[in-house]
C-alpha positions as a printed Julia matrix, in Angstrom:
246×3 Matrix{Float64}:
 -55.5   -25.0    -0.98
 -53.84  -22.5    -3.52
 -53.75  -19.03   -3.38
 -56.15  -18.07   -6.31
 -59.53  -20.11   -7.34
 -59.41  -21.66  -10.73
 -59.54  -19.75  -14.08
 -61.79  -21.37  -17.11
 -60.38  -21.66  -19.88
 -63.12  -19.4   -22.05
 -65.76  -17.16  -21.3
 -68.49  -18.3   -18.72
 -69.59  -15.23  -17.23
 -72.64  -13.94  -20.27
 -70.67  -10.3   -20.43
 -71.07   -9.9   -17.0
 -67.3    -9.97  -15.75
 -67.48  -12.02  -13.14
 -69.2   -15.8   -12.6
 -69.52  -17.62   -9.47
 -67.96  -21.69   -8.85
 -70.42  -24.1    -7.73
 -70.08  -24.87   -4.0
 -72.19  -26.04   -1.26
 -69.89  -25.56    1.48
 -70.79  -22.41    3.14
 -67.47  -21.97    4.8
 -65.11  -22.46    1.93
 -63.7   -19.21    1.26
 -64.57  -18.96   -2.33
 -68.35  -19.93   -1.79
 -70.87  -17.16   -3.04
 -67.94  -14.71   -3.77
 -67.99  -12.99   -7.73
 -64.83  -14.01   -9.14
 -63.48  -12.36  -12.14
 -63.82  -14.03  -15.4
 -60.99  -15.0   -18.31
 -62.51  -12.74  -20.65
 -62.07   -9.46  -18.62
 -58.18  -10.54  -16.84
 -56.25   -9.15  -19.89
 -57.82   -5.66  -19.4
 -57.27   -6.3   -15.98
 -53.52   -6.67  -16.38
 -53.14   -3.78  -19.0
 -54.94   -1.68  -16.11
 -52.93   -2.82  -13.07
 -49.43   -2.3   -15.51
 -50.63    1.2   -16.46
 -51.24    1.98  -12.46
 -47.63    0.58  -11.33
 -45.72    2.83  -13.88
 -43.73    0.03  -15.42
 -44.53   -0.55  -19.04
 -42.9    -3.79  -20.6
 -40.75   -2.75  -24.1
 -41.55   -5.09  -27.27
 -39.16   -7.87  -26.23
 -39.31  -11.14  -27.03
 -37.35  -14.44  -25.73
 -35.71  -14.64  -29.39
 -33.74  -11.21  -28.45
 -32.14  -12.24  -25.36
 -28.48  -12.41  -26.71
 -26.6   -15.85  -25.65
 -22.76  -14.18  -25.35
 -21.58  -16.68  -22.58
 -22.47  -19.87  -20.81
 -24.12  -17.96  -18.25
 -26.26  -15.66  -20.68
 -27.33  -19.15  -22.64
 -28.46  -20.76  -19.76
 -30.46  -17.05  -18.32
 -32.38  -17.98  -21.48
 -32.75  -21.43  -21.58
 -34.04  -21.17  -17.98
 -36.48  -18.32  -19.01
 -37.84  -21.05  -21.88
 -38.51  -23.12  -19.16
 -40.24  -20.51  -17.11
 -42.67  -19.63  -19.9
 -43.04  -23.42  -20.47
 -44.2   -23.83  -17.04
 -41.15  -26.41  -16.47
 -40.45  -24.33  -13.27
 -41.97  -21.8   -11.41
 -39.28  -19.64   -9.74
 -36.85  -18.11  -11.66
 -33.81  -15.51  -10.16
 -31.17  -13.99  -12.28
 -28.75  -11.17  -10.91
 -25.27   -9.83  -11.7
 -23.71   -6.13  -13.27
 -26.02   -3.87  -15.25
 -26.01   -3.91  -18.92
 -26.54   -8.32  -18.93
 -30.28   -8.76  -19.96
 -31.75   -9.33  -16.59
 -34.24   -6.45  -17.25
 -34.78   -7.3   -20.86
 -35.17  -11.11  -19.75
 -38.35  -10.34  -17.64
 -39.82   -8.21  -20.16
 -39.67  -10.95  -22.48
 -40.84  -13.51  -19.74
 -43.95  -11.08  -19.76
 -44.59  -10.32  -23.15
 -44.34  -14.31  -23.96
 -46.6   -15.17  -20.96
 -49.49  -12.9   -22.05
 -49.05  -13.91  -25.84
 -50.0   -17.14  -24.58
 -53.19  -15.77  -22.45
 -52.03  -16.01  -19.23
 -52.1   -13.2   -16.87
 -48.28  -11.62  -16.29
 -47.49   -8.89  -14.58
 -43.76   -6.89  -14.61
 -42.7    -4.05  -11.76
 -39.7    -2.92  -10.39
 -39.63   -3.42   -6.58
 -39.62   -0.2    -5.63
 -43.36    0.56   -8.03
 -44.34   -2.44   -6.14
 -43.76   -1.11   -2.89
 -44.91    2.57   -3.88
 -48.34    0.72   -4.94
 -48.91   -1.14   -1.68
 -48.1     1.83    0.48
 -50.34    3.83   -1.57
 -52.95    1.38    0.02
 -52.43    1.62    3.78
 -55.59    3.63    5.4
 -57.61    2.75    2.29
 -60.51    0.5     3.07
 -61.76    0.33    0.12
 -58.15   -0.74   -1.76
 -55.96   -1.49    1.22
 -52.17   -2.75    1.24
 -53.15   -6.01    2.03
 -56.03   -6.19   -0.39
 -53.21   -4.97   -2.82
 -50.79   -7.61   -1.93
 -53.57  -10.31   -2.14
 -53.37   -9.36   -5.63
 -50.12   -9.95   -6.36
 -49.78  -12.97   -4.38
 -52.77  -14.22   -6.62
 -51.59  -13.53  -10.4
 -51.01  -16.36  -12.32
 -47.71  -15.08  -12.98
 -45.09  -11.95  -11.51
 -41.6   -10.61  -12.82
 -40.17   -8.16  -10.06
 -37.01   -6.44  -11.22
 -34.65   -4.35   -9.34
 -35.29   -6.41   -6.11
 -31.98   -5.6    -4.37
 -32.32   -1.46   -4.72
 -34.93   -1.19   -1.83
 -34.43    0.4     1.42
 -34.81   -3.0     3.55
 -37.41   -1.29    6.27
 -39.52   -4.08    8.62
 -42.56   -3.32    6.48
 -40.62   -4.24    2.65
 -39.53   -6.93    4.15
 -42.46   -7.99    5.72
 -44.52   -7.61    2.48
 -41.87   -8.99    0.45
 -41.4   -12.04    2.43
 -44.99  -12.94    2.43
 -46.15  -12.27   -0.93
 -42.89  -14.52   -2.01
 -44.06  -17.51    0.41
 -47.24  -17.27   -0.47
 -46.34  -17.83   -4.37
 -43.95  -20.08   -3.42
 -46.3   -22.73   -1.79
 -48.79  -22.2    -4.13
 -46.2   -22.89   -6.79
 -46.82  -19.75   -8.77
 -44.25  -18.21  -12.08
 -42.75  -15.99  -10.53
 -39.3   -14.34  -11.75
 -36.69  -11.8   -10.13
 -33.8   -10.01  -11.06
 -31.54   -7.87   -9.47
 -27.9    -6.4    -9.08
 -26.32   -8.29   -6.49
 -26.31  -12.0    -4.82
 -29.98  -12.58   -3.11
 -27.7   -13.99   -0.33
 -25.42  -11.3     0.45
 -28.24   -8.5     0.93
 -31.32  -10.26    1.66
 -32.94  -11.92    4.68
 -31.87  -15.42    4.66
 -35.14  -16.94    4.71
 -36.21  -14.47    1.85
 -32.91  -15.6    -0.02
 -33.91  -18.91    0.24
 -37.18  -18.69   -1.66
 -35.3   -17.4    -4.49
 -32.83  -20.11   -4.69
 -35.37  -22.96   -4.76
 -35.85  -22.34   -8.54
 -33.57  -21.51  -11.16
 -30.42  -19.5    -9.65
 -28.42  -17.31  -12.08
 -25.19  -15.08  -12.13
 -24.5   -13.29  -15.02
 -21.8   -10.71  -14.82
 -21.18  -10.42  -18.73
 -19.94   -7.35  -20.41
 -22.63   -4.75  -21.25
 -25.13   -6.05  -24.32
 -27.71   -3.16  -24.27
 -26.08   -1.84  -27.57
 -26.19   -5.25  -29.24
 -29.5    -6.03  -28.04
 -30.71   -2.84  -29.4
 -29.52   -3.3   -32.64
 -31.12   -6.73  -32.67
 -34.49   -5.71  -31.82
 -34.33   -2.63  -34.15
 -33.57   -4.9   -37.33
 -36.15   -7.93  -35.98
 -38.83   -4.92  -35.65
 -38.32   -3.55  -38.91
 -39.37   -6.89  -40.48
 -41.9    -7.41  -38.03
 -45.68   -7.9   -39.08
 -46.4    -6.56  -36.22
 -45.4    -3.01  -35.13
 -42.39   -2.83  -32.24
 -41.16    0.16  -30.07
 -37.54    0.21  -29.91
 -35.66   -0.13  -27.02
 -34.13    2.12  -25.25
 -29.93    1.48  -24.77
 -30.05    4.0   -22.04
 -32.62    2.46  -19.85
 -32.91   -0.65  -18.08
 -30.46   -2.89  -17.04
């Protein structure tokens, strides 16, 4: 059964934010419960983003520089992503490559499209589900039951955590959990999943799309290329910042 009951695909709650499915089974676990509607999940997101402290810049897949084999395929693989080709997507290697930039853009595309995306660093994600533990009404378990629900996740920065029982223990189950229920989920990070994570954590990330990309630093480049595309923009952009992110 998958993690998270199905979405419509418009509006059937009457303004009321939440609708109910159809089912006579008493002991399925969705029957009687309020589930939230389509029309209220994109204030939903913007509200959860806000909370976790990790806006998303104006990027878009079209800035992703493609300065090496490895950098091309980074984006090709993100296409995919967005396209719903593949559902696990893990790019690491030196600062300064796009990886950061990259899941922005997975993000920004996602919820373009209507779908429900969030972005966090690991250690905002962690911060957040702590901030849960001896809550009952918004526990750390309630909290990672969100996250193992979303329709789709980018978690950056996954390798600059301090690897206590509990991160791992969170980590490795809200990773499973999207991982059977086939969920988009994208990660980036600094180093080789397999030289600093838990094996069976590594191996999660490696049953997608696997990338290394250890090219010379593009944030200056990548600036300048989202400067000039927001200047002829329809829409208004924020720039980036070449100092920040990695």
């Amino acid at each position: 059964m998958p993690s998270s009951p199905p979405v419509p695909n418009e509006c059937v709650c009457d303004g009321a934010g939440y609708y109910r499915l159809d089912i006579p089974d008493i002991h399925h676990p969705w029957f009687g419960k309020a589930l939230r509607c389509v029309c209220r999940q994109a204030a939903d997101i913007r509200g959860l983003q806000a909370k976790l402290g990790t806006p998303t810049r104006d990027l878009a897949l079209e800035d992703i520089l493609e300065r090496s084999p490895a950098s091309k395929r980074m984006k090709e693989q993100a296409g995919l992503l967005i396209s719903g080709q593949i559902s696990f997507y893990t790019v690491f290697g030196r600062n300064g490559t796009g990886k950061t930039s990259t899941l922005m853009a997975i993000t920004n595309e996602l919820m373009a499209q209507g779908r429900s995306c969030v972005y966090v660093t690991a250690a905002d994600l962690m911060a957040y589900l702590k901030d849960g533990i001896g809550r009952p009404e918004k526990s750390d378990q309630a909290r990672l039951e969100q996250f193992a629900s979303l329709p789709a996740l980018c978690i950056d920065e996954l390798t600059q955590l301090n690897w206590t029982d509990y991160v791992a223990d969170r980590l490795e189950n809200l990773l499973d959990r999207r991982y059977r229920a086939r969920l988009t989920t994208a990660t980036a990070m600094d180093q080789d999943p397999q030289d600093v994570l838990p094996a069976r954590f590594s191996s999660r990330l490696r049953s997608g799309a696997y990338i290394r990309v250890d090219d010379l630093d593009m944030r200056p480049l990548l600036g300048q290329r989202q400067m000039a595309r927001s200047a002829h923009a329809d829409r208004p952009g924020a720039l980036i910042d070449l100092n920040d992110g990695s």
